[in-house]
Every structure is written in C-alpha cells, then in structure tokens.
C-alpha positions in Angstrom: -21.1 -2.7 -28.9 -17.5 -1.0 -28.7 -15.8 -1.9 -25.1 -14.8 1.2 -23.0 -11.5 1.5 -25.4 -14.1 2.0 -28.2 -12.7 -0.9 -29.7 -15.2 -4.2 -30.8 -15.2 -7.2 -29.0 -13.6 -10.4 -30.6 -17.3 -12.2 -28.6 -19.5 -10.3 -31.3 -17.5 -11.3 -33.9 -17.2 -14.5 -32.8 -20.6 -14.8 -32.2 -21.7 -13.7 -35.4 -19.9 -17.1 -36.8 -21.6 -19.0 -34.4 -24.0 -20.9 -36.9 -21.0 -21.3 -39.3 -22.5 -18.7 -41.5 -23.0 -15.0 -41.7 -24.0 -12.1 -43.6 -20.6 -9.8 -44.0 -21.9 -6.2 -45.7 -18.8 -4.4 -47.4 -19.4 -0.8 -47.9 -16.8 1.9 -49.1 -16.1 4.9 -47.0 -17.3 7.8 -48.6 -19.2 6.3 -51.5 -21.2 8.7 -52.5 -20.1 10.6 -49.9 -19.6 10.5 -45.6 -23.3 11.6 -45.1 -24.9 8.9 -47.2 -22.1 5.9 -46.6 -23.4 6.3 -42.6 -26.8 5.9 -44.3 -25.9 2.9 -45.7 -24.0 1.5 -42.7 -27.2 1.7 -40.7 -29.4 0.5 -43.3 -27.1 -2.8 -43.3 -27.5 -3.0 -39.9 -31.2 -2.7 -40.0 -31.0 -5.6 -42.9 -29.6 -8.1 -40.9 -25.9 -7.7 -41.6 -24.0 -9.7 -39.1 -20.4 -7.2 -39.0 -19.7 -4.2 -41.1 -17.0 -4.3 -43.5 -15.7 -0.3 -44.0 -13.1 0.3 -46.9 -11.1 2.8 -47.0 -9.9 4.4 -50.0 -6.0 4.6 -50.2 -4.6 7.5 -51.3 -3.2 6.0 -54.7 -6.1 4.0 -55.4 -4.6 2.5 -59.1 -4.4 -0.8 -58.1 -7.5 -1.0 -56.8 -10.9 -2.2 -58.9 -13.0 0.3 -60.5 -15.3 0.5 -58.1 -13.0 1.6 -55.6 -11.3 4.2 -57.6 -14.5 5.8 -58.2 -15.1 6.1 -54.3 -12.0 8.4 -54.1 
C-alpha cells in the first residue's frame, strides 16, 4: 500500500524478498492498451505476483526489443 506521499514502501518490497525468492510480473504500459494493461495489473496481483513491474514505452522505442516497440 502507497504511504501518504503515494509512494511504496521499501518494507513491502523488502518483504516480498523475505524467503529469498519472489514472483516479479513485468507488464507493458499500454499493451494493448491503458484499459486492458490495468486488467492485467490486477489479474497479476490476484495471481500471486509479489511486486509489479510497469514499463513504459519511450518515446523512440528502436532500441528496444520487439515486443516493446509493438506496445508503442
């Protein structure tokens, strides 16, 4: 949960290494669009995921991996 400055605690993230291992979703921003990628967020969450990676596409996106460039 964010603290009252809407930023995350470094606790949660801390605690989510506490067995030395955890379960790290990456999702891009956007893919297939903002409606569905907040799907997606929360359907990690419901999964188990222990933090939420969100990538953001940069603006010139060439030297990133196909993947990414199709996010854009």
């Amino acid at each position: 949960m964010p603290d009252i400055r809407g930023r995350i605690s470094v606790n949660r993230i801390q605690d989510a290494f506490q067995n030395k291992k955890a379960f790290i979703a990456y999702l891009m921003a956007g893919d297939p669009d903002l409606a569905t990628s907040a799907e997606y967020i929360l359907a990690a969450q419901n999964a188990g995921a222990d933090t939420i990676e969100v990538g953001i596409p940069f603006s010139d996106s060439i030297a990133e991996g196909d993947v990414i460039q199709a996010a854009r």
